[in-house]
VEXKELO-834437 format. One line per 10 residues: number of its first residue (from 0); their letters; for each residue x, y, z of N, C-alpha, C, O. Coordinates in nm, 2 decimals, always signed. Layout:
! residues N
NUM> a> X,Y,Z,X,Y,Z,X,Y,Z,X,Y,Z; ... .
This chain:
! residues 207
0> xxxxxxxxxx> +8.16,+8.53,+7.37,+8.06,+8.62,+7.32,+8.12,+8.74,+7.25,+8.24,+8.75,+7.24; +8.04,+8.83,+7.19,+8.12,+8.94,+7.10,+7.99,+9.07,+7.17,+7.87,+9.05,+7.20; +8.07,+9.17,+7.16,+8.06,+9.29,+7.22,+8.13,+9.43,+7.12,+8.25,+9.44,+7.07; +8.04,+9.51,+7.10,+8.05,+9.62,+6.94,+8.17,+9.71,+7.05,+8.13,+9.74,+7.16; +8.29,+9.74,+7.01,+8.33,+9.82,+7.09,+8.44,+9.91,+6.96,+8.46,+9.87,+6.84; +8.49,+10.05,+7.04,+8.48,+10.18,+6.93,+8.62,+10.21,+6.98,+8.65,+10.28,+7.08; +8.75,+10.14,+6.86,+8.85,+10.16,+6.84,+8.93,+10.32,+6.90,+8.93,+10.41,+6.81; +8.97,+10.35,+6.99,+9.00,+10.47,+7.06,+9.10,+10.56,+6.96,+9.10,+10.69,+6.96; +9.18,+10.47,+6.89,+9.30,+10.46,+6.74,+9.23,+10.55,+6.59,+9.25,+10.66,+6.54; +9.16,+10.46,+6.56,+9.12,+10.50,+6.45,+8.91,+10.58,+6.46,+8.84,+10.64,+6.38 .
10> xxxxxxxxxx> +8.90,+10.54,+6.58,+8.79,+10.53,+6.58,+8.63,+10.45,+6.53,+8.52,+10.49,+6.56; +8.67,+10.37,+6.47,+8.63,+10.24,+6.40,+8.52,+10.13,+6.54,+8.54,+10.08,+6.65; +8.40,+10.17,+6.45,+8.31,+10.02,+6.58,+8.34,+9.94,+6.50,+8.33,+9.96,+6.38; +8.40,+9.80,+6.57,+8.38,+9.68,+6.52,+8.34,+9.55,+6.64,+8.36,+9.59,+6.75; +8.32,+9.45,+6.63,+8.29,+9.33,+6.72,+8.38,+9.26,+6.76,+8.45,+9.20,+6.68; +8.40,+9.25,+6.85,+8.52,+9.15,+6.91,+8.46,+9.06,+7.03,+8.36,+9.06,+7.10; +8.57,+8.98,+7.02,+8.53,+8.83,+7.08,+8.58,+8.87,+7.25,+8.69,+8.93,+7.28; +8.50,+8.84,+7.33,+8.50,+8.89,+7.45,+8.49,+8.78,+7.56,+8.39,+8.71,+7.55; +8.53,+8.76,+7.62,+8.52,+8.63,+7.78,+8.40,+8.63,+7.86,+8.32,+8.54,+7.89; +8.41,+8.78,+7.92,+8.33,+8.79,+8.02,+8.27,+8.94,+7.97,+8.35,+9.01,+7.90 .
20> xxxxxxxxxx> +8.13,+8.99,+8.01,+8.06,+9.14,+8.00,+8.13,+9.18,+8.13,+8.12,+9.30,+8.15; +8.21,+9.11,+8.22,+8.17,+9.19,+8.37,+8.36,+9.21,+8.38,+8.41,+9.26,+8.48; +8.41,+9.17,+8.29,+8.57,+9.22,+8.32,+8.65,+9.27,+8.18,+8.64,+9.22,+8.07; +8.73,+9.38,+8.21,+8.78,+9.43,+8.11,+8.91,+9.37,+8.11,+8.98,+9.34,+8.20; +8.94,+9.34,+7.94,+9.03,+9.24,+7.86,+9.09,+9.36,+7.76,+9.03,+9.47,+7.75; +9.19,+9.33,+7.69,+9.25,+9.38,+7.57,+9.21,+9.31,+7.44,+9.20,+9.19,+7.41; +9.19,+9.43,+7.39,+9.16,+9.39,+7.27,+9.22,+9.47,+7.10,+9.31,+9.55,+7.09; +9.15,+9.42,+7.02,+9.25,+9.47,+6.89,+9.17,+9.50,+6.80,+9.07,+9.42,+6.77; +9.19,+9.62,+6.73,+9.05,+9.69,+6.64,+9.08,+9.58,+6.50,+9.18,+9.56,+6.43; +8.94,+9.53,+6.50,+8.93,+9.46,+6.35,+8.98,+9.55,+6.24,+9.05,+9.50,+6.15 .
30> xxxxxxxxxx> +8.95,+9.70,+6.23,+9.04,+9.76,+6.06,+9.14,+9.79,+6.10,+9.23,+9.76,+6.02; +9.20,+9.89,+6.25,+9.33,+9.91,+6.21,+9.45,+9.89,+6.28,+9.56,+9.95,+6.27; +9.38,+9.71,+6.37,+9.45,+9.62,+6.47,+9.57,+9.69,+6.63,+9.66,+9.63,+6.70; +9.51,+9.81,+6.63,+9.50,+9.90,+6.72,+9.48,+9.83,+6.87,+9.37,+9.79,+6.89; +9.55,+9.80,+6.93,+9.54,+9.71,+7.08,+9.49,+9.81,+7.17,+9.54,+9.92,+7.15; +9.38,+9.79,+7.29,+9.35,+9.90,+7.37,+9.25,+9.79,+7.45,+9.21,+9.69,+7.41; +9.23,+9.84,+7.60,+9.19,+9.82,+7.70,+9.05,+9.88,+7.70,+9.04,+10.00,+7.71; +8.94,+9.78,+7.69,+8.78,+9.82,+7.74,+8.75,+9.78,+7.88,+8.82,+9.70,+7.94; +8.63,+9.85,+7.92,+8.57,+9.80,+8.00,+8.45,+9.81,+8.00,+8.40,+9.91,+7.96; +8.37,+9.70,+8.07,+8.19,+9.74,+8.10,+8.15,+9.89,+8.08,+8.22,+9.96,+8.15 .
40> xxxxxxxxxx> +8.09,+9.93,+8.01,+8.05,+10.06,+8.01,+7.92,+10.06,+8.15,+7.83,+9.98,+8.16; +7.93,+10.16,+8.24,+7.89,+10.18,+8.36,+7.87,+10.11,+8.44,+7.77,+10.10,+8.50; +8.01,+10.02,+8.48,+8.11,+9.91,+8.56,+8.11,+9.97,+8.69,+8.12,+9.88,+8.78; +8.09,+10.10,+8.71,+8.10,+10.13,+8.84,+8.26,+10.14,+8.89,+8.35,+10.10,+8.82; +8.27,+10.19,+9.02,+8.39,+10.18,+9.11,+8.47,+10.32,+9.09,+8.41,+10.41,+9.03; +8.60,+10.35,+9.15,+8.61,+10.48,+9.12,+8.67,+10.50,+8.99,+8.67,+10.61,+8.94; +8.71,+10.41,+8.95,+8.78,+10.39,+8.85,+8.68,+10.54,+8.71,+8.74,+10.62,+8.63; +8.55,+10.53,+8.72,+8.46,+10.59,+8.66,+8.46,+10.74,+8.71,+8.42,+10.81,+8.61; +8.48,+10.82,+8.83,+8.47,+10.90,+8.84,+8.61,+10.98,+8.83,+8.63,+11.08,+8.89; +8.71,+10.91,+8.74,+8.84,+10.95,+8.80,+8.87,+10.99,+8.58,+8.95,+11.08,+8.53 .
50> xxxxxxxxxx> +8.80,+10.91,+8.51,+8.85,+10.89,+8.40,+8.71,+10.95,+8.31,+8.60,+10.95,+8.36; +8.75,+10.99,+8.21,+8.63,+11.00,+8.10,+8.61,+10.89,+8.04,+8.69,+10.80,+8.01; +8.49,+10.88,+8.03,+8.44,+10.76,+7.98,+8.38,+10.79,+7.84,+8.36,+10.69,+7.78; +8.37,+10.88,+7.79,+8.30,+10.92,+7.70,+8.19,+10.88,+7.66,+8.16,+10.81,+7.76; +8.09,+10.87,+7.56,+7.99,+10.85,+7.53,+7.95,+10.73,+7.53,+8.03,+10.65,+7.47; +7.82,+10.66,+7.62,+7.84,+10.50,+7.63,+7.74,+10.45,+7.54,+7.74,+10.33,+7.52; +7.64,+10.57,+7.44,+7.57,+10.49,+7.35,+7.65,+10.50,+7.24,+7.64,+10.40,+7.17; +7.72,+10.58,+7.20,+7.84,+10.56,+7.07,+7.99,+10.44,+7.10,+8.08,+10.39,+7.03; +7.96,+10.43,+7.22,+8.09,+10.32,+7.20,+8.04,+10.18,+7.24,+8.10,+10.07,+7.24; +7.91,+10.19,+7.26,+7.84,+10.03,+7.25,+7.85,+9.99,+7.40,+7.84,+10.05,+7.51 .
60> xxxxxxxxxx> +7.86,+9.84,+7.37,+7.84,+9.77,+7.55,+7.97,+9.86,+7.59,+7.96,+9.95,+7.66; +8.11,+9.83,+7.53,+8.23,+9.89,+7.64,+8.25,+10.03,+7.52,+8.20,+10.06,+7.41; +8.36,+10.10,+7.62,+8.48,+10.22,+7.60,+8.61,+10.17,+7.64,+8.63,+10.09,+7.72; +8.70,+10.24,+7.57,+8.84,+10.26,+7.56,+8.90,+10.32,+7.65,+8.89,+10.44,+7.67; +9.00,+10.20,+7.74,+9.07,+10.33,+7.84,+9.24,+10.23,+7.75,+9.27,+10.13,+7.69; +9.30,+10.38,+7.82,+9.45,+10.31,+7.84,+9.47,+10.28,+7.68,+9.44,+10.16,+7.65; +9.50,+10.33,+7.62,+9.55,+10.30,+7.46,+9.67,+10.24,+7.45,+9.73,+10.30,+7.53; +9.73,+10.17,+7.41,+9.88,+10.08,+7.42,+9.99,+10.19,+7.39,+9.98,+10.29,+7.32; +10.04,+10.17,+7.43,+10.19,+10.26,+7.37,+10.26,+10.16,+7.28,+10.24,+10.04,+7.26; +10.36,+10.26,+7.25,+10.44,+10.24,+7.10,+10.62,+10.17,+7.14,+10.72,+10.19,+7.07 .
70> xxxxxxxxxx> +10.62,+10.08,+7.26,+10.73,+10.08,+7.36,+10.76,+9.94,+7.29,+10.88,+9.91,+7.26; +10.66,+9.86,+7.26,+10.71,+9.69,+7.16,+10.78,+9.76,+7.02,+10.89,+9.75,+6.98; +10.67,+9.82,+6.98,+10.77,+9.85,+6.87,+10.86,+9.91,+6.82,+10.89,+9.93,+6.70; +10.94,+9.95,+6.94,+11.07,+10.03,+6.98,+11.11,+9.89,+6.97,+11.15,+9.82,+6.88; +11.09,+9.87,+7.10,+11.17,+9.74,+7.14,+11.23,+9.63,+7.00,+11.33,+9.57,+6.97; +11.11,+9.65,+6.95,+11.15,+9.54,+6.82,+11.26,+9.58,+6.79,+11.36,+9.53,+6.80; +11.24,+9.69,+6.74,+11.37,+9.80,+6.63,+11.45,+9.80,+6.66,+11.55,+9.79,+6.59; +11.46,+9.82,+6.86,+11.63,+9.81,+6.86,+11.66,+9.63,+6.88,+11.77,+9.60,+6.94; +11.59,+9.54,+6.85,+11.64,+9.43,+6.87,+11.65,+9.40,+6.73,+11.66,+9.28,+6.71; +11.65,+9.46,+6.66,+11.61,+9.44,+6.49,+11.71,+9.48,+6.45,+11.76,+9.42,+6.36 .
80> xxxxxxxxxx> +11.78,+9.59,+6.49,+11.92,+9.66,+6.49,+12.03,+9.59,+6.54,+12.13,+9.55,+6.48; +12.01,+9.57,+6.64,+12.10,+9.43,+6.76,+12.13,+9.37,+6.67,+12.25,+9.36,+6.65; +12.05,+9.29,+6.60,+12.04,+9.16,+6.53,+12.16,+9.21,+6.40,+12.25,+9.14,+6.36; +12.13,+9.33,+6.36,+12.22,+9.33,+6.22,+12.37,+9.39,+6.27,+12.46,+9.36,+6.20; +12.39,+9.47,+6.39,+12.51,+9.51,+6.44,+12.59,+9.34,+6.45,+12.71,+9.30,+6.42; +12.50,+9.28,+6.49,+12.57,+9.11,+6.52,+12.64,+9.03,+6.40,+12.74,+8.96,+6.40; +12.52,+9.09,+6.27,+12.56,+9.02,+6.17,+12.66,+9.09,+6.10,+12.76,+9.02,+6.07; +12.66,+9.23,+6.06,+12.80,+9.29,+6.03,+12.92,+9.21,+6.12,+13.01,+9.16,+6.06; +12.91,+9.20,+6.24,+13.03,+9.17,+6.31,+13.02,+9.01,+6.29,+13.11,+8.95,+6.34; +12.96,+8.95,+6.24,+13.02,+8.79,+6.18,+13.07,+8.86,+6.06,+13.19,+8.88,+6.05 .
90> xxxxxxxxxx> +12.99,+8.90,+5.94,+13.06,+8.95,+5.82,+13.26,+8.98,+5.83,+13.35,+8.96,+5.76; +13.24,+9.05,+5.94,+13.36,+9.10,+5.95,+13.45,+9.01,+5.98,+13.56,+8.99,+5.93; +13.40,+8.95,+6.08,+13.54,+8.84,+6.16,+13.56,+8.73,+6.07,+13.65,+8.65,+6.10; +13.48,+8.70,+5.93,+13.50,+8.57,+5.88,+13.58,+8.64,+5.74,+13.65,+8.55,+5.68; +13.57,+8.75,+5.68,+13.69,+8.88,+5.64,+13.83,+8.83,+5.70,+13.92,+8.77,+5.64; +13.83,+8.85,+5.82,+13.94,+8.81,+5.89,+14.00,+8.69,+5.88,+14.12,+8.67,+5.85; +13.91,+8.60,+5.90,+13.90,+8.45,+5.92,+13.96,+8.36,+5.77,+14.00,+8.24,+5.77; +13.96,+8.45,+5.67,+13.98,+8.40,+5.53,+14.07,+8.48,+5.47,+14.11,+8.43,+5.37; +14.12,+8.58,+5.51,+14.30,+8.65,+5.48,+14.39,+8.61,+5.60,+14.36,+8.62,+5.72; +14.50,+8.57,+5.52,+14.61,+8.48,+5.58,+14.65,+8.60,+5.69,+14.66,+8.60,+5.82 .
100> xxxxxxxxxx> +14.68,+8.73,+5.58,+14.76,+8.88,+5.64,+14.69,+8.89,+5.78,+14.75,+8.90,+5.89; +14.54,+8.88,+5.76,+14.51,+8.98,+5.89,+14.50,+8.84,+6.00,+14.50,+8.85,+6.13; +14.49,+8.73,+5.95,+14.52,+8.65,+6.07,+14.65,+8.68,+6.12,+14.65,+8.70,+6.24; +14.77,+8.69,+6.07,+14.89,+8.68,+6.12,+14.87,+8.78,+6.20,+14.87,+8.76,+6.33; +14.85,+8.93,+6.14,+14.78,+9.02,+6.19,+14.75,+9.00,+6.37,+14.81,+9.01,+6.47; +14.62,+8.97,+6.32,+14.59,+8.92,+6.44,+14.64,+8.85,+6.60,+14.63,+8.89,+6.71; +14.71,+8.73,+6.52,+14.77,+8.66,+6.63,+14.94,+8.78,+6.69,+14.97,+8.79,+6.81; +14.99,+8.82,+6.63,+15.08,+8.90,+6.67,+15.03,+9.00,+6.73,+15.13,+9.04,+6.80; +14.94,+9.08,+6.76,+14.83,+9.18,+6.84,+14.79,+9.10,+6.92,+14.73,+9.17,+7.01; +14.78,+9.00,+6.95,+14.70,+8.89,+7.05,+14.82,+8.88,+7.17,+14.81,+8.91,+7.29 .
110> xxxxxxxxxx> +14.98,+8.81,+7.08,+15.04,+8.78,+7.19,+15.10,+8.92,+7.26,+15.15,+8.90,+7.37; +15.11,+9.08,+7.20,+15.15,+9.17,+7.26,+15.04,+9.22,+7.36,+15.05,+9.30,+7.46; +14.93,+9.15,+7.32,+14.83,+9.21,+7.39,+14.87,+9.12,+7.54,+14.91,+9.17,+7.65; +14.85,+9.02,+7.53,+14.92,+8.93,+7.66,+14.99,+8.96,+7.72,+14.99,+8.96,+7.85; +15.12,+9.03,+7.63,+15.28,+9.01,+7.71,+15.24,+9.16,+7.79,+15.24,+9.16,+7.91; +15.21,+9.24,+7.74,+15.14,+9.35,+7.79,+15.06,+9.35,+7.94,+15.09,+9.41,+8.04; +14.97,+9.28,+7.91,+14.87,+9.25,+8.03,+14.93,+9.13,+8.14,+14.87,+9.07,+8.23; +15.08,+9.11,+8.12,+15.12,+9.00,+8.22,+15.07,+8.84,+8.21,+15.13,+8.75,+8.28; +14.97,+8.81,+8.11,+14.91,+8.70,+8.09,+15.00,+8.60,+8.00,+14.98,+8.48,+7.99; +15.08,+8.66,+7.95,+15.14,+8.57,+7.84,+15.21,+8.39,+7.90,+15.26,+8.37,+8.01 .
120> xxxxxxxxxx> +15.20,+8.32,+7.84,+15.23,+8.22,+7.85,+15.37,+8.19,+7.77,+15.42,+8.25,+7.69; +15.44,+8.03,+7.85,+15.55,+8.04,+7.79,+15.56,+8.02,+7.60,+15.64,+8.07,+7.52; +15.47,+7.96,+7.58,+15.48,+8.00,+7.46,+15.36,+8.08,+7.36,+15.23,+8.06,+7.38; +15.42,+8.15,+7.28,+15.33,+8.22,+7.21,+15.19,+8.18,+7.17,+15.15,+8.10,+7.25; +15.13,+8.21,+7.10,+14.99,+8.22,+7.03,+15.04,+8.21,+6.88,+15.12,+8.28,+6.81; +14.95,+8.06,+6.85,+14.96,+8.06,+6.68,+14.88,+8.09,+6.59,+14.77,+8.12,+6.63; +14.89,+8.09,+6.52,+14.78,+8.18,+6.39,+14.67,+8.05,+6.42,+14.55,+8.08,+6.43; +14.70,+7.88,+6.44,+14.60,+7.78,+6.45,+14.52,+7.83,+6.55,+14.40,+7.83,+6.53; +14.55,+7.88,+6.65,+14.46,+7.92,+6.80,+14.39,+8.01,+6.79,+14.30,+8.04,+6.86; +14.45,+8.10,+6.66,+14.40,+8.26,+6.66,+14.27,+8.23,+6.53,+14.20,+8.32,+6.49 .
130> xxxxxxxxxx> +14.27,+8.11,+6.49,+14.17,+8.09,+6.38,+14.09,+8.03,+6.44,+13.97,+8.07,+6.43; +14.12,+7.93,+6.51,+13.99,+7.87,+6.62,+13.89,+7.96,+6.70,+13.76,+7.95,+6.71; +13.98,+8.06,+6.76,+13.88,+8.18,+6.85,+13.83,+8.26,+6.75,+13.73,+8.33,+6.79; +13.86,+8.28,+6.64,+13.77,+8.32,+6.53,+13.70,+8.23,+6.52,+13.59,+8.26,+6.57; +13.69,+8.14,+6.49,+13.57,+8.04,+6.46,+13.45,+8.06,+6.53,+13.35,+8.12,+6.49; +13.50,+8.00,+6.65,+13.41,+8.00,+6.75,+13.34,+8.13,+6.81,+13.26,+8.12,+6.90; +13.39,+8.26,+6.76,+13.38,+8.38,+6.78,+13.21,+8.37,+6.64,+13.10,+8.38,+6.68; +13.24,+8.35,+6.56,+13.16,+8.37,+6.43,+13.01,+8.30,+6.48,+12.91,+8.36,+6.47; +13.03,+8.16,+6.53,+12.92,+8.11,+6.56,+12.87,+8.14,+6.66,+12.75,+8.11,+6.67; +12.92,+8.19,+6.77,+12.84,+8.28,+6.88,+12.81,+8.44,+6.80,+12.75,+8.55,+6.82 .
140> xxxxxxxxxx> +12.85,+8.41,+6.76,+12.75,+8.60,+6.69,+12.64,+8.52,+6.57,+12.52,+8.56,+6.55; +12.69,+8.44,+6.54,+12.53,+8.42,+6.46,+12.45,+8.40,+6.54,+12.34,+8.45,+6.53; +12.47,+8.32,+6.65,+12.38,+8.22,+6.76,+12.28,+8.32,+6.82,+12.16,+8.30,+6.86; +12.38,+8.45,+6.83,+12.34,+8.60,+6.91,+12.24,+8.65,+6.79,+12.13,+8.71,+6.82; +12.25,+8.65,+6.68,+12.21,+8.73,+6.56,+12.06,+8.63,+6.55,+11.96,+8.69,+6.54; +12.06,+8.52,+6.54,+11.93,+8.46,+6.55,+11.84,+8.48,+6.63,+11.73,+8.51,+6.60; +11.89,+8.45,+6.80,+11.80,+8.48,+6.91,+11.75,+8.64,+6.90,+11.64,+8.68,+6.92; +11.83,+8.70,+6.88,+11.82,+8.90,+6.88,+11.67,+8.90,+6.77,+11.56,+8.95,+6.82; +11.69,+8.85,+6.65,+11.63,+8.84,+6.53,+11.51,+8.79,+6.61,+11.43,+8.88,+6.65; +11.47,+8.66,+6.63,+11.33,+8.59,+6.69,+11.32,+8.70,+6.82,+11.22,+8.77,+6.83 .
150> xxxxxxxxxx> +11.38,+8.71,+6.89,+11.31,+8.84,+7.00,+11.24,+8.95,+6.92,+11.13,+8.98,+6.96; +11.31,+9.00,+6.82,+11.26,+9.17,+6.76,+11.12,+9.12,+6.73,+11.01,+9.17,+6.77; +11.13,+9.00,+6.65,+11.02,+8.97,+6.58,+10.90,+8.95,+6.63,+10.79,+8.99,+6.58; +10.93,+8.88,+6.74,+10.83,+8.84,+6.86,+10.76,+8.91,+6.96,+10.66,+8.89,+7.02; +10.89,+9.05,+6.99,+10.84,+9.15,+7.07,+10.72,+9.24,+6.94,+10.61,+9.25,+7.00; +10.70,+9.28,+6.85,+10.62,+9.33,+6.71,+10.52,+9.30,+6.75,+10.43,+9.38,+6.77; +10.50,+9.14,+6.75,+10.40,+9.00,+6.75,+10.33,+8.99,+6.91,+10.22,+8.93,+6.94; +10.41,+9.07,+7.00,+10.39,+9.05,+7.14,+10.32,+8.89,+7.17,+10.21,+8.85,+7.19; +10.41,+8.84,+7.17,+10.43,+8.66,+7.17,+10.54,+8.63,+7.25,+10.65,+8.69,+7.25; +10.49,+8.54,+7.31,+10.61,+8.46,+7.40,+10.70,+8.56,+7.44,+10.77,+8.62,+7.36 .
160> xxxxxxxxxx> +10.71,+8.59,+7.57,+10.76,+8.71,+7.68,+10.87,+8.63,+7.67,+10.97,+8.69,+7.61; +10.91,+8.48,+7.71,+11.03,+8.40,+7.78,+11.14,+8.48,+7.66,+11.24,+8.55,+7.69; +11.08,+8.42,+7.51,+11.18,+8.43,+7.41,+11.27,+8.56,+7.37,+11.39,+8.57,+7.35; +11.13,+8.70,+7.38,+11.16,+8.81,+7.36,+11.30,+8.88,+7.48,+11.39,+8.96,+7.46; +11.26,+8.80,+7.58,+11.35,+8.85,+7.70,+11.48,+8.82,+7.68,+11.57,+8.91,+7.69; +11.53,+8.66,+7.64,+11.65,+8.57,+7.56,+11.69,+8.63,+7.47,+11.81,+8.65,+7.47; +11.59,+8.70,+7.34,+11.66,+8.77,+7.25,+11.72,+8.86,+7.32,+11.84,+8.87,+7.33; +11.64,+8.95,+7.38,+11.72,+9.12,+7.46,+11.88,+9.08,+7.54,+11.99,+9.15,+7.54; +11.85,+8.94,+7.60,+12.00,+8.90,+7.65,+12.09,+8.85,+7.59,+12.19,+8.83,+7.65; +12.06,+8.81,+7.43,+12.19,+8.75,+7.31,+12.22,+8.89,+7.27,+12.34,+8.92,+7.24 .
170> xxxxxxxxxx> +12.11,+9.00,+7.27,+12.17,+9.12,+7.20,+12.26,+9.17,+7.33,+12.37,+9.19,+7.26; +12.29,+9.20,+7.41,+12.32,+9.22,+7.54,+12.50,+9.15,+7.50,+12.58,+9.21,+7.43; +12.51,+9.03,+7.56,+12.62,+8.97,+7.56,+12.68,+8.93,+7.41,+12.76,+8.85,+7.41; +12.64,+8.99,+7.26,+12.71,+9.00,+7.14,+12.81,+9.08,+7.14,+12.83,+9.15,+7.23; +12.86,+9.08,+7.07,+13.00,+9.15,+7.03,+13.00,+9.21,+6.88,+13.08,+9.19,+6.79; +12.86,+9.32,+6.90,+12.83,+9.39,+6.80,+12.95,+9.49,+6.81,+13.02,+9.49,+6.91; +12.98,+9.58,+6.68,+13.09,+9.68,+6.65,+13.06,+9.80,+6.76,+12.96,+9.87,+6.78; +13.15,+9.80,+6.79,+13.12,+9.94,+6.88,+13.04,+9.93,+7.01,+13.03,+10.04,+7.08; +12.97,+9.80,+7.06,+12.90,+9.82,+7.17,+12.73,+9.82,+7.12,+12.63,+9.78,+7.19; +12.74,+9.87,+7.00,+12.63,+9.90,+6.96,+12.50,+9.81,+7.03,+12.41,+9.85,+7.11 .
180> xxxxxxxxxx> +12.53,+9.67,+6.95,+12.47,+9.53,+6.98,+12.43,+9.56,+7.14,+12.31,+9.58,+7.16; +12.50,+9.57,+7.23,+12.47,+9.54,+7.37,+12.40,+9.69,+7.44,+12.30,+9.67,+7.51; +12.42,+9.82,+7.42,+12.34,+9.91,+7.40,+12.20,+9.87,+7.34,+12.11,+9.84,+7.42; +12.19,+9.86,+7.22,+12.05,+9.85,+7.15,+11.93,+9.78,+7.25,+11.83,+9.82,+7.29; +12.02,+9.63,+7.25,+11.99,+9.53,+7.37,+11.96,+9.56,+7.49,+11.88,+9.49,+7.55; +12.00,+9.64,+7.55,+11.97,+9.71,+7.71,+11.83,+9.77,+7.71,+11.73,+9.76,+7.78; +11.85,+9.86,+7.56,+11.73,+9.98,+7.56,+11.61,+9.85,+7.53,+11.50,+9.85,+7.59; +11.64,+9.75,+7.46,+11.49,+9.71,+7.40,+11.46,+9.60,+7.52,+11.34,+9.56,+7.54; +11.56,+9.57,+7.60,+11.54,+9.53,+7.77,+11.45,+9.59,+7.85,+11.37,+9.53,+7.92; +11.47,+9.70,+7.83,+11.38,+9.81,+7.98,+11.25,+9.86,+7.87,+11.14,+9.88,+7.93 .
190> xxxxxxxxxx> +11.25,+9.88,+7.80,+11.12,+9.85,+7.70,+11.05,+9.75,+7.71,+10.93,+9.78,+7.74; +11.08,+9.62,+7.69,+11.01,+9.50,+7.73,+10.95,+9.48,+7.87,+10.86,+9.41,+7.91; +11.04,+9.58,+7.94,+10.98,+9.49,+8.06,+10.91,+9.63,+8.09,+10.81,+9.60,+8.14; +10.92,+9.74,+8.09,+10.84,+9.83,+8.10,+10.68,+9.80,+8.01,+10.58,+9.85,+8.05; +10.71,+9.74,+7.93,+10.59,+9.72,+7.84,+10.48,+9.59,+7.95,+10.37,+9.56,+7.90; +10.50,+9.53,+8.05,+10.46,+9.37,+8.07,+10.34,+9.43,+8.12,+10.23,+9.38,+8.10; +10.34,+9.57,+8.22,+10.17,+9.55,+8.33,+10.10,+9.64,+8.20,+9.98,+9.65,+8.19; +10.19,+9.72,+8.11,+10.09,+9.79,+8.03,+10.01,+9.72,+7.95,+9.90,+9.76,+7.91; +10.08,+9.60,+7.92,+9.95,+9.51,+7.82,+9.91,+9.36,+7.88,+9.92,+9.24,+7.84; +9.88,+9.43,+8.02,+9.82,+9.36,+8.08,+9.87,+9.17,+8.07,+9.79,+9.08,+8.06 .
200> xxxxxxx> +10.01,+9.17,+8.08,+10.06,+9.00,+8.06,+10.01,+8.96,+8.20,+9.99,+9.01,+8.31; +9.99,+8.81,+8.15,+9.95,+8.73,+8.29,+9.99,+8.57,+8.25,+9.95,+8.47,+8.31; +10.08,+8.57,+8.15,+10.12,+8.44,+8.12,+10.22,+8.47,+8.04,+10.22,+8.60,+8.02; +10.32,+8.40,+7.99,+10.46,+8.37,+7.90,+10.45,+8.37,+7.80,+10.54,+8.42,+7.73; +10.34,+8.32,+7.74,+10.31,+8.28,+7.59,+10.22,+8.39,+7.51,+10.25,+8.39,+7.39; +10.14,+8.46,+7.53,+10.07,+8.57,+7.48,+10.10,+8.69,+7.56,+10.13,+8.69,+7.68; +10.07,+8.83,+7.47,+10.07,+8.94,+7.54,+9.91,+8.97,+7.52,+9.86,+9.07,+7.57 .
């Protein structure tokens, strides 16, 4: 059924498609897609003597409580950010990956780094071993840079909780420059999940 209800955002009546008159759902302003929480207009319980309801013949069958916050679309940003700290750091390592210098580079910082740390083995580290862990270094940061990328996107979209949560944990465990990647990833972590009773989730697949 559809029920005229009065955008709390922009202020905008428009009609939305509704389940039930007798329970409040979230919904989304038809002009300026504004997400917010109605309910029955004079629903009863305490809930009514605790909150303004404002005007129940200007806001139609329901009113606006609880306006969404702005916490997904943080979240996106810093997973949107994640995503490119990840991709600079493949840019970089395949820089590496393709001058002879900084591989050698490389592998000779690798084996002091060992003999240093006690770890070294009887024989050294060759530039072949030191190109392989680059390798395989490059395609785990893309792998991280895709998942990060489909989370930001999805947290925006508030879609599929499982996925958004996966991205926040590829940004998390990347090996963005500076830590960055796994910072960004933390914050858009506790955003996500701070965000789940505000918009009312009760399944994996939609917010």
């Amino acid at each position: 059924m559809e029920a005229s209800v009065t955008c709390s955002e922009c202020g905008a009546t428009t009609e939305a498609e509704v389940a039930s008159e007798g329970h409040s759902e979230y919904v989304a302003c038809g002009d300026c897609g504004h997400r917010f929480l109605w309910e029955p207009a004079g629903g009863g319980g305490t809930a009514s003597e605790e909150l303004d309801w404002g005007d129940g013949a200007a806001a139609g069958d329901y009113v606006a409580l609880y306006p969404s916050t702005s916490r997904p679309q943080v979240a996106g940003l810093m997973l949107l950010l994640a995503a490119l700290g990840l991709l600079t750091n493949v840019i970089l390592l395949n820089g590496t990956l393709g001058d002879p210098d900084k591989v050698e580079g490389a592998t000779v910082k690798m084996n002091e780094i060992m003999a240093d740390s006690g770890m070294s083995s009887l024989e050294e580290y060759d530039e072949d071993f030191v190109r392989s862990v680059l390798r395989a270094a490059i395609i785990w940061e893309l792998f991280c840079t895709v998942l990060a990328t489909a989370g930001g996107v999805l947290v925006l979209m508030r879609q599929n909780y499982t996925l958004v949560l996966v991205g926040c944990a590829a940004a998390i465990v990347g090996m963005g420059p500076f830590m960055l990647s796994t910072l960004f990833g933390a914050i858009a972590l506790y955003l996500v999940l701070q965000s789940r009773p505000e918009f009312g989730l009760v399944d994996e697949e939609s917010w």
